[in-house]
GUDRENFI-36894 format. One record per residue (C-alpha): residue number from 1; residue in three letters; x, y, z. Coordinates in steps of 0.05 Angstrom, whole numbers, always signed. Layout:
N
<atom><n>NUM</n><res>ALA</res><east>X</east><north>Y</north><up>Z</up></atom>
...
***
This chain:
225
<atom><n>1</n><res>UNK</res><east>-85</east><north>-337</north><up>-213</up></atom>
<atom><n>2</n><res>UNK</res><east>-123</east><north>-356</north><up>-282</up></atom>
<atom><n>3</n><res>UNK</res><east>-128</east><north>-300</north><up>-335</up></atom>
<atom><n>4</n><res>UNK</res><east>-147</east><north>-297</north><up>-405</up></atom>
<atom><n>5</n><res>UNK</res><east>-127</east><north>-239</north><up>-440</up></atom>
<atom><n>6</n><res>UNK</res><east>-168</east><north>-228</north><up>-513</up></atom>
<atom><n>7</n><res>UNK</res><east>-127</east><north>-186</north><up>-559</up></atom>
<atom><n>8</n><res>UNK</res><east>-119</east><north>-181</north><up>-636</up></atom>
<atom><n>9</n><res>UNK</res><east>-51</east><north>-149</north><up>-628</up></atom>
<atom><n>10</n><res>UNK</res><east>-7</east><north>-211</north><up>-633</up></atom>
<atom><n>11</n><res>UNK</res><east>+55</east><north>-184</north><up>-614</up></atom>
<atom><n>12</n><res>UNK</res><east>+23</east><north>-143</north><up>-550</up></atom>
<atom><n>13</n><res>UNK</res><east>-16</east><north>-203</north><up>-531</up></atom>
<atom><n>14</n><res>UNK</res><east>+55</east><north>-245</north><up>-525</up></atom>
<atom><n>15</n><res>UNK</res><east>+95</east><north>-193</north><up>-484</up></atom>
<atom><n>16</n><res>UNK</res><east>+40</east><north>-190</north><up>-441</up></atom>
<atom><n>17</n><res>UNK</res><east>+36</east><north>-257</north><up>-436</up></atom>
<atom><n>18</n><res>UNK</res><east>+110</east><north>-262</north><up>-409</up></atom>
<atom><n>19</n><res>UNK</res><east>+107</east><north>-201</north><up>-364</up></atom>
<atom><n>20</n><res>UNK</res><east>+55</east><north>-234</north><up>-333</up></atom>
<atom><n>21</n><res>UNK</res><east>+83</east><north>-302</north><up>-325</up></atom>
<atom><n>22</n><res>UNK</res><east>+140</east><north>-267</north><up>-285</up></atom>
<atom><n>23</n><res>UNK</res><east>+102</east><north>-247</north><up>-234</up></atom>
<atom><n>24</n><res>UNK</res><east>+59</east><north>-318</north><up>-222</up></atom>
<atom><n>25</n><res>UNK</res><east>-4</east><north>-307</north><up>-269</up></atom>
<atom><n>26</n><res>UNK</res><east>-32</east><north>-368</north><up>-315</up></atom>
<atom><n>27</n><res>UNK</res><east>-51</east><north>-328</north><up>-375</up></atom>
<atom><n>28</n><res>UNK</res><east>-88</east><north>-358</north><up>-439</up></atom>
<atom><n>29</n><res>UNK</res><east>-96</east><north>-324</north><up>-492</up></atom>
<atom><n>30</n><res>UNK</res><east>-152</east><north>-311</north><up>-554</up></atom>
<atom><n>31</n><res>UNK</res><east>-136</east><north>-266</north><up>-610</up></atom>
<atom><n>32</n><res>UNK</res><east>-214</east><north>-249</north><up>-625</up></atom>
<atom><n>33</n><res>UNK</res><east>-280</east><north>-236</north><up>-593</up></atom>
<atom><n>34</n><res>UNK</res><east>-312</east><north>-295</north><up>-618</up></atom>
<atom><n>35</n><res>UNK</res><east>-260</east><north>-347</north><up>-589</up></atom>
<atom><n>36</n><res>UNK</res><east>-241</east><north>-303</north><up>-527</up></atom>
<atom><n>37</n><res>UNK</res><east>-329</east><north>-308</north><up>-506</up></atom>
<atom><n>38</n><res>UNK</res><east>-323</east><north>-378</north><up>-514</up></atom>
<atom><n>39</n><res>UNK</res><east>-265</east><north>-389</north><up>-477</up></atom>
<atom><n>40</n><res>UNK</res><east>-291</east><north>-347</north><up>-420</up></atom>
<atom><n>41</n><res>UNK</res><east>-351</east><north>-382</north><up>-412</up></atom>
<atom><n>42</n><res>UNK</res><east>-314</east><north>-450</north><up>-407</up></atom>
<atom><n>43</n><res>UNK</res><east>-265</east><north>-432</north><up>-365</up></atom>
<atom><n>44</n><res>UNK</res><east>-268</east><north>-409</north><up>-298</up></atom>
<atom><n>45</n><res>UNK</res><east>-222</east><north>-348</north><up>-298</up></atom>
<atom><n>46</n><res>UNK</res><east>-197</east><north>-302</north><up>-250</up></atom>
<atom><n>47</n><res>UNK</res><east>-202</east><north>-237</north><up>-291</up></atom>
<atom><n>48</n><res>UNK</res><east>-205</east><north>-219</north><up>-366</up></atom>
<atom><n>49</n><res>UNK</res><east>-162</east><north>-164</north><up>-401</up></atom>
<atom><n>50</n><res>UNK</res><east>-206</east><north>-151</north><up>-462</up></atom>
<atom><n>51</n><res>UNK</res><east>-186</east><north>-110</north><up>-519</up></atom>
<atom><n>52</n><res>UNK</res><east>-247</east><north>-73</north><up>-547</up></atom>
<atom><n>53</n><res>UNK</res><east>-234</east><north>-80</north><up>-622</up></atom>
<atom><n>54</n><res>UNK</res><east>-236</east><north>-144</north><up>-634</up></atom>
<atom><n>55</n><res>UNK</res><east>-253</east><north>-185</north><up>-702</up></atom>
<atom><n>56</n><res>UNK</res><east>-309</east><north>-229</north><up>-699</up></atom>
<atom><n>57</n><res>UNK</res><east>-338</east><north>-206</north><up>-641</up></atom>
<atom><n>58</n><res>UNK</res><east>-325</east><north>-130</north><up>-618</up></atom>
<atom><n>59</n><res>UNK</res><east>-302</east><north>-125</north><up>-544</up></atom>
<atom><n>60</n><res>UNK</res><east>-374</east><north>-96</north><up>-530</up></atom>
<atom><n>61</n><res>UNK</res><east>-408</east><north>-158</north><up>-557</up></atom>
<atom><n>62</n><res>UNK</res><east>-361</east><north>-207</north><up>-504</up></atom>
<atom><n>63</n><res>UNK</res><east>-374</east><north>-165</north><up>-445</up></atom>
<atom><n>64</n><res>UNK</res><east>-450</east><north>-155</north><up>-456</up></atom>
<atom><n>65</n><res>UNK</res><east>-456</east><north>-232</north><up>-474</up></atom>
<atom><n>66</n><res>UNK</res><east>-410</east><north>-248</north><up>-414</up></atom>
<atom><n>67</n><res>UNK</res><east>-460</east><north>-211</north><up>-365</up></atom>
<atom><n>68</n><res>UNK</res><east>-520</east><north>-239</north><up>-403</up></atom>
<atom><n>69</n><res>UNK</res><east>-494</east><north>-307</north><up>-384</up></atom>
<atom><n>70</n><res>UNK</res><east>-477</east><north>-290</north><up>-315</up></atom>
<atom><n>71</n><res>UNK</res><east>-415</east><north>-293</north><up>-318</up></atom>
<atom><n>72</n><res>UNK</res><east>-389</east><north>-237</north><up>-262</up></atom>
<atom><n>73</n><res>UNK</res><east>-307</east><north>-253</north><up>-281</up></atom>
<atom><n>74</n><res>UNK</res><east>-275</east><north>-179</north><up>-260</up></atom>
<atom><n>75</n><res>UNK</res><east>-252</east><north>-146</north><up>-341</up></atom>
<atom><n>76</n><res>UNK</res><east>-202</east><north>-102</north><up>-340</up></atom>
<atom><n>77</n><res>UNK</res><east>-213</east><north>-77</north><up>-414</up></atom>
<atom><n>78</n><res>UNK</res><east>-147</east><north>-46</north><up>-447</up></atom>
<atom><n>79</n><res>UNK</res><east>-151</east><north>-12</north><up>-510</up></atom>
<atom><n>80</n><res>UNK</res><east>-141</east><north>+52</north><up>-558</up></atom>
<atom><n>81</n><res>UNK</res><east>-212</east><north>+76</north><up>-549</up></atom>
<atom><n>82</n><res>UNK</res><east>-195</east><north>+136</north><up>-506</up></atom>
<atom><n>83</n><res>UNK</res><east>-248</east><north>+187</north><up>-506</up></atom>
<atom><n>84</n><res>UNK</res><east>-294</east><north>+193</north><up>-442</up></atom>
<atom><n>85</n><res>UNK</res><east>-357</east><north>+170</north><up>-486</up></atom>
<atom><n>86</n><res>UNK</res><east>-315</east><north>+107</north><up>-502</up></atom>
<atom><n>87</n><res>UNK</res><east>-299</east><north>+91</north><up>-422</up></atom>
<atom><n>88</n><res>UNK</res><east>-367</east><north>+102</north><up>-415</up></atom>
<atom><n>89</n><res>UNK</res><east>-398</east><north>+55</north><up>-455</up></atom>
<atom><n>90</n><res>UNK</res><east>-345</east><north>+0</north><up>-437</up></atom>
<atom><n>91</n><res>UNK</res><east>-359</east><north>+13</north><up>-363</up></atom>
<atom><n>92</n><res>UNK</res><east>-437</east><north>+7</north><up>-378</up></atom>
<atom><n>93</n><res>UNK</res><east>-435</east><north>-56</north><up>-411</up></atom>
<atom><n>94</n><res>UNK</res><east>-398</east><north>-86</north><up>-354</up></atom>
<atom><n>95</n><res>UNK</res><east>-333</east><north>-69</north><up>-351</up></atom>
<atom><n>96</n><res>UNK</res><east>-291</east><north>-67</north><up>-278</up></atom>
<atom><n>97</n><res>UNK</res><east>-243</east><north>-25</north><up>-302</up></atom>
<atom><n>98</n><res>UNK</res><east>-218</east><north>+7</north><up>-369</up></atom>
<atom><n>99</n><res>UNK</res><east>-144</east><north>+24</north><up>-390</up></atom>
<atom><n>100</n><res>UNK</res><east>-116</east><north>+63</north><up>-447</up></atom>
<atom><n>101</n><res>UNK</res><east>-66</east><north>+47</north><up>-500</up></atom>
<atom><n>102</n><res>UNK</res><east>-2</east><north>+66</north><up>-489</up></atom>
<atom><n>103</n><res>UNK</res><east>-4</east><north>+41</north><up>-420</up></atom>
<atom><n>104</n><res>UNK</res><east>+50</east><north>+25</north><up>-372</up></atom>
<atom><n>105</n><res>UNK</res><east>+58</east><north>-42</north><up>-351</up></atom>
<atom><n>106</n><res>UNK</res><east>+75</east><north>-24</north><up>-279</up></atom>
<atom><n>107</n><res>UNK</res><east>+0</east><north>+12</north><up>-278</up></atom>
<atom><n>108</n><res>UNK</res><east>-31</east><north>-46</north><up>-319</up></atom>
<atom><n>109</n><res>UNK</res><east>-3</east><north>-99</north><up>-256</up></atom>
<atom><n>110</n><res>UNK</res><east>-26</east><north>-48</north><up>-202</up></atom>
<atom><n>111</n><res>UNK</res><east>-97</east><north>-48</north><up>-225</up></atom>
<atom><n>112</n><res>UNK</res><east>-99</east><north>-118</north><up>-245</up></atom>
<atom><n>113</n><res>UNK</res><east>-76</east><north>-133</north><up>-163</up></atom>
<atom><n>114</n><res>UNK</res><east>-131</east><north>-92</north><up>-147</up></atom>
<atom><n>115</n><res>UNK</res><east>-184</east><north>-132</north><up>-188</up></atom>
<atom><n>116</n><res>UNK</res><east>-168</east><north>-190</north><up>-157</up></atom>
<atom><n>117</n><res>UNK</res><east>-167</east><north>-176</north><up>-90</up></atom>
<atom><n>118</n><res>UNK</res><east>-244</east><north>-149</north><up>-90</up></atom>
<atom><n>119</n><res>UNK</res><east>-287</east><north>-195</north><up>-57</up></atom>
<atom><n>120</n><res>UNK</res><east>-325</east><north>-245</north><up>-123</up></atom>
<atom><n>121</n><res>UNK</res><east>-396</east><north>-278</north><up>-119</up></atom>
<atom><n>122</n><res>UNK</res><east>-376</east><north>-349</north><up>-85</up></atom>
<atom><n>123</n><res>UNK</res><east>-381</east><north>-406</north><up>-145</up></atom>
<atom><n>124</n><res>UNK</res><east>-374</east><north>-473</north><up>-144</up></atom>
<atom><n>125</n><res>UNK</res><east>-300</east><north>-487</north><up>-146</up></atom>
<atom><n>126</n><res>UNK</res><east>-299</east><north>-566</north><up>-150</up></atom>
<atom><n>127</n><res>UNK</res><east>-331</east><north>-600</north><up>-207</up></atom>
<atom><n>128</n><res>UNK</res><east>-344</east><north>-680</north><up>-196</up></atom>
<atom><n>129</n><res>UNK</res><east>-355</east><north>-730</north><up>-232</up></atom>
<atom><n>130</n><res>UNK</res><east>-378</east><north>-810</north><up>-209</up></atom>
<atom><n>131</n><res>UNK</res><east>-310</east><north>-789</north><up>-147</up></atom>
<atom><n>132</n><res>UNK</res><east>-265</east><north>-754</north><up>-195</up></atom>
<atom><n>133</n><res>UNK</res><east>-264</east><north>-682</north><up>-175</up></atom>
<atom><n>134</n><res>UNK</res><east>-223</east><north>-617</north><up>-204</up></atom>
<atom><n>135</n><res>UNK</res><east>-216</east><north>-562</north><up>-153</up></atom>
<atom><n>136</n><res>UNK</res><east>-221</east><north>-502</north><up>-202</up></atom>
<atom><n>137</n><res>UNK</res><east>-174</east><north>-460</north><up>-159</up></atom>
<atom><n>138</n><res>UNK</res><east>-116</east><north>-502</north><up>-151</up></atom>
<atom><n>139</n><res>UNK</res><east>-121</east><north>-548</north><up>-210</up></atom>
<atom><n>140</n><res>UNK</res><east>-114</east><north>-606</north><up>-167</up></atom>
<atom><n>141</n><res>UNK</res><east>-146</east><north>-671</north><up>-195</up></atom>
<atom><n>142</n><res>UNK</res><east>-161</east><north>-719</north><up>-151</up></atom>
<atom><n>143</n><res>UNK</res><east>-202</east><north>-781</north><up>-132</up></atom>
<atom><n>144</n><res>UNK</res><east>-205</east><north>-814</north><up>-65</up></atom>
<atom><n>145</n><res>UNK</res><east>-147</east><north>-805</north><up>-20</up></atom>
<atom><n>146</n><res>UNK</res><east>-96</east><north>-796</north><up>-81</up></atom>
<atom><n>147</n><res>UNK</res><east>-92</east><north>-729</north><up>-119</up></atom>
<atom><n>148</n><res>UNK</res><east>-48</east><north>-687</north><up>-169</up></atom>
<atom><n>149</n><res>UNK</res><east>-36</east><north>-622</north><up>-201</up></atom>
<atom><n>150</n><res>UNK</res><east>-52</east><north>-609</north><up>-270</up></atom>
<atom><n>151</n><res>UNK</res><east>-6</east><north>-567</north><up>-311</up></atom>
<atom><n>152</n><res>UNK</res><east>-40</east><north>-498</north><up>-336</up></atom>
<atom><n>153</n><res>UNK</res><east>-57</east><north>-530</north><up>-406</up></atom>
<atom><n>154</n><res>UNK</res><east>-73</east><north>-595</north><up>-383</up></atom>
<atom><n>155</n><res>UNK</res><east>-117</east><north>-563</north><up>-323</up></atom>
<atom><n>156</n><res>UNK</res><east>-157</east><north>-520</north><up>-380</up></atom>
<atom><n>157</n><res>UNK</res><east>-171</east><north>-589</north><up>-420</up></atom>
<atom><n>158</n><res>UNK</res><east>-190</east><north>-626</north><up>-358</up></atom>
<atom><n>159</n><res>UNK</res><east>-236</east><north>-564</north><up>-347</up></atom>
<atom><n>160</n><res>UNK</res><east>-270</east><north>-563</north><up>-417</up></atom>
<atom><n>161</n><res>UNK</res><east>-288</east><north>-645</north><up>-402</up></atom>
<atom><n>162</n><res>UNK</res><east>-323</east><north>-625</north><up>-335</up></atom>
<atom><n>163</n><res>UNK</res><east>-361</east><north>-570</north><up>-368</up></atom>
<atom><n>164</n><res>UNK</res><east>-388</east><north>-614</north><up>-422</up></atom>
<atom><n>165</n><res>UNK</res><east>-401</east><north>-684</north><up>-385</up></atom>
<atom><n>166</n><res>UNK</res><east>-460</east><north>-704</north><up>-425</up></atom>
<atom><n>167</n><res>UNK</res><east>-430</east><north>-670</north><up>-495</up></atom>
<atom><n>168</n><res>UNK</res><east>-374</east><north>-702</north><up>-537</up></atom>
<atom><n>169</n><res>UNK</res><east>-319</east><north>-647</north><up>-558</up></atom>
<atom><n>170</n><res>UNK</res><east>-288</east><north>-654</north><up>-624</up></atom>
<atom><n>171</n><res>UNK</res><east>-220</east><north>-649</north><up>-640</up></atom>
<atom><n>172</n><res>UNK</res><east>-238</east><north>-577</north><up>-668</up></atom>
<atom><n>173</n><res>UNK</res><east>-279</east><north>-557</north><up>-612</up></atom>
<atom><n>174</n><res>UNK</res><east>-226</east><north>-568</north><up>-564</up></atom>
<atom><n>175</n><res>UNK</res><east>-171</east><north>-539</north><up>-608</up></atom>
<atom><n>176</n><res>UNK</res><east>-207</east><north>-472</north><up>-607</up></atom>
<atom><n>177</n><res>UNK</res><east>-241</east><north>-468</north><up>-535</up></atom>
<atom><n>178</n><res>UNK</res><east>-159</east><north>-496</north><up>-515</up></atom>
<atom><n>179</n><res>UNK</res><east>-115</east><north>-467</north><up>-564</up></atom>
<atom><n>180</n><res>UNK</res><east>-158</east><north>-415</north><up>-604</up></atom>
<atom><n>181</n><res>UNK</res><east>-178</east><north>-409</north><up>-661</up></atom>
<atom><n>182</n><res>UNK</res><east>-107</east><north>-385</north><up>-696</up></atom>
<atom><n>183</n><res>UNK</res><east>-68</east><north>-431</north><up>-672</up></atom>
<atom><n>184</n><res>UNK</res><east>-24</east><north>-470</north><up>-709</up></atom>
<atom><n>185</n><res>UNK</res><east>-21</east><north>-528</north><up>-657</up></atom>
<atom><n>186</n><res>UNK</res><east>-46</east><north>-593</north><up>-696</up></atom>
<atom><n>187</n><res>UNK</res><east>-93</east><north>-656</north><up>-672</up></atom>
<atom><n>188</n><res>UNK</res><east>-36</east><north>-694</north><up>-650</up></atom>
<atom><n>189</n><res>UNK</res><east>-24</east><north>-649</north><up>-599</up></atom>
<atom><n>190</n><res>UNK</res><east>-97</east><north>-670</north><up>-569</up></atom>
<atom><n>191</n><res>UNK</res><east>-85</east><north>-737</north><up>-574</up></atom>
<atom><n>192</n><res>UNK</res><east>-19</east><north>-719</north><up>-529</up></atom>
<atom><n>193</n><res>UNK</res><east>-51</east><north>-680</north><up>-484</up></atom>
<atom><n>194</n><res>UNK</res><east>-114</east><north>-730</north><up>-469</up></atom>
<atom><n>195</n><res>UNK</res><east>-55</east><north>-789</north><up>-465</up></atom>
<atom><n>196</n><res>UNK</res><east>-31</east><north>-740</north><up>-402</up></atom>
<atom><n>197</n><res>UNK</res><east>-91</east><north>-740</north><up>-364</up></atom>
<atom><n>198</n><res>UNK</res><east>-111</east><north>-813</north><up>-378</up></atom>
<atom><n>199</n><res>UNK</res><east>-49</east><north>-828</north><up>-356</up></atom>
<atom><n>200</n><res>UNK</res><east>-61</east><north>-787</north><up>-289</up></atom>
<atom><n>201</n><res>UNK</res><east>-126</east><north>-808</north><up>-280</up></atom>
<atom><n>202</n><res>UNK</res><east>-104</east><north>-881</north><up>-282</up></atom>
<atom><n>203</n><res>UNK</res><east>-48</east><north>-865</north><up>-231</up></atom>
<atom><n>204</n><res>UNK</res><east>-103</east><north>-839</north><up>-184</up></atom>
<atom><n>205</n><res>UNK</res><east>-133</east><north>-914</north><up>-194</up></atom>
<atom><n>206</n><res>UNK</res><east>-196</east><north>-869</north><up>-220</up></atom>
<atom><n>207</n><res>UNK</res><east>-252</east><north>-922</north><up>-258</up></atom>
<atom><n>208</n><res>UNK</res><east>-251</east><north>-861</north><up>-304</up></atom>
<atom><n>209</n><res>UNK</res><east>-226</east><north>-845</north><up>-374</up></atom>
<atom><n>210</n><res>UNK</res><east>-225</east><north>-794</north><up>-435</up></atom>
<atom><n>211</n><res>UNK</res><east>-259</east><north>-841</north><up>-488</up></atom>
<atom><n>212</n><res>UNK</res><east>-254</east><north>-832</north><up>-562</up></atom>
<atom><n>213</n><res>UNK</res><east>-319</east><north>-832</north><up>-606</up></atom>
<atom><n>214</n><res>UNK</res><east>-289</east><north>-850</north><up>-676</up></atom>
<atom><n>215</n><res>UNK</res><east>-322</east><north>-792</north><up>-715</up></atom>
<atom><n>216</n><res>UNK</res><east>-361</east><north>-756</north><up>-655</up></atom>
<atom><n>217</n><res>UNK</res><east>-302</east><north>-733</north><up>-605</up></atom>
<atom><n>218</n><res>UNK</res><east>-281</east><north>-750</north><up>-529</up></atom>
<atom><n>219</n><res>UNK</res><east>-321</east><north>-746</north><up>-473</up></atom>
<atom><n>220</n><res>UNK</res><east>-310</east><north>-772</north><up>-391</up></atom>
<atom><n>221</n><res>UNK</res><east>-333</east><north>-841</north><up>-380</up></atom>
<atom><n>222</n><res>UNK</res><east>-330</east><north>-890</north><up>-336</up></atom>
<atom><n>223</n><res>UNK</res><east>-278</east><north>-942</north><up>-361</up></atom>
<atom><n>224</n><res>UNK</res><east>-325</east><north>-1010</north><up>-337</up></atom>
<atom><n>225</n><res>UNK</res><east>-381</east><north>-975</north><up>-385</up></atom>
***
């Protein structure tokens, strides 16, 4: 299971990040409002812990915008805004569900298992393109008869490519939809990642590549184009 948590709190955001990971959740992570929307609505998730005070964009703002875009991606929203007015509000602009800081992480997991295991709006789950096809819920490229699984990171990327197939991403774009926009993480590690998934494309005998655009940014192409 995909989630993307959007907190500010650095430190909170990685422990939760590696409590998570112990017990078999994918989590990605945005440290404001403004890079946690646009993550959202490029990546299919399977629920969203929001924070609600956010910089950039206020945890309001993402939910509203979320729902505005149909995006129906359960939110668990987790946060110091405690009075009933507060819940209130968050649960009215879309919310699923709304937890309090300090929390404990036992009750955090119990309510995130119960997110995820109410019924969703049936989406799309494989995105195509000229045979090449990404099942969005088991991150399995494949083409043909041959397939493979994509990594968490290199599944996200792969994502991002089939949700812009007429749009060329630049290095920056897909440093902050993939990596956000605090990270540290440099172009080179792009130009690593894209090397990855050429090379698995080409091992699936795929007619497909990532192309570079000198100045302009990668896009999917077909490699006899």
């Amino acid at each position: 299971m995909n989630i993307l948590l959007i907190e500010d709190e650095k430190k909170l955001a990685l422990a939760l990040v590696e409590a998570l990971s112990k017990h078999n959740y994918i989590v990605d992570m945005a440290f404001n409002g403004k890079a946690g929307l646009e993550e959202a609505l490029s990546i299919q998730y399977d629920l969203i812990i929001l924070d609600m005070m956010l910089p950039e964009l206020d945890g309001i703002d993402v939910l509203k915008s979320l729902r505005e875009n149909n995006n129906n991606t359960p939110v668990l929203v987790l946060t110091a805004k405690s009075t009933v007015s507060d819940k209130v509000i968050g649960l009215n602009a879309g919310a699923d569900d709304y937890l309090t800081k300090p929390f404990s992480f036992q009750e955090l997991l119990a309510r995130i298992k119960v997110l995820l295991r109410r019924p969703q709006t049936i989406v799309s789950n494989i995105y195509d393109f000229n045979g090449l096809s990404l099942n969005s819920d088991t991150c399995i490229l494949s083409y043909q008869n041959e397939s493979v699984l994509l990594p968490a990171k290199e599944f996200h990327l792969m994502s991002l490519f089939f949700k812009n197939i007429d749009t060329y991403l630049s290095k920056d774009e897909i440093l902050n939809r993939i990596w956000g926009y605090d990270t540290e993480v440099g172009y080179n590690t792009i130009e690593v990642y894209i090397s990855f998934l050429r090379k698995k494309m080409s091992a699936l005998n795929a007619p497909i590549t990532i192309k570079a655009f000198r100045n302009i940014g990668y896009k999917l192409e077909l490699t006899n184009v």
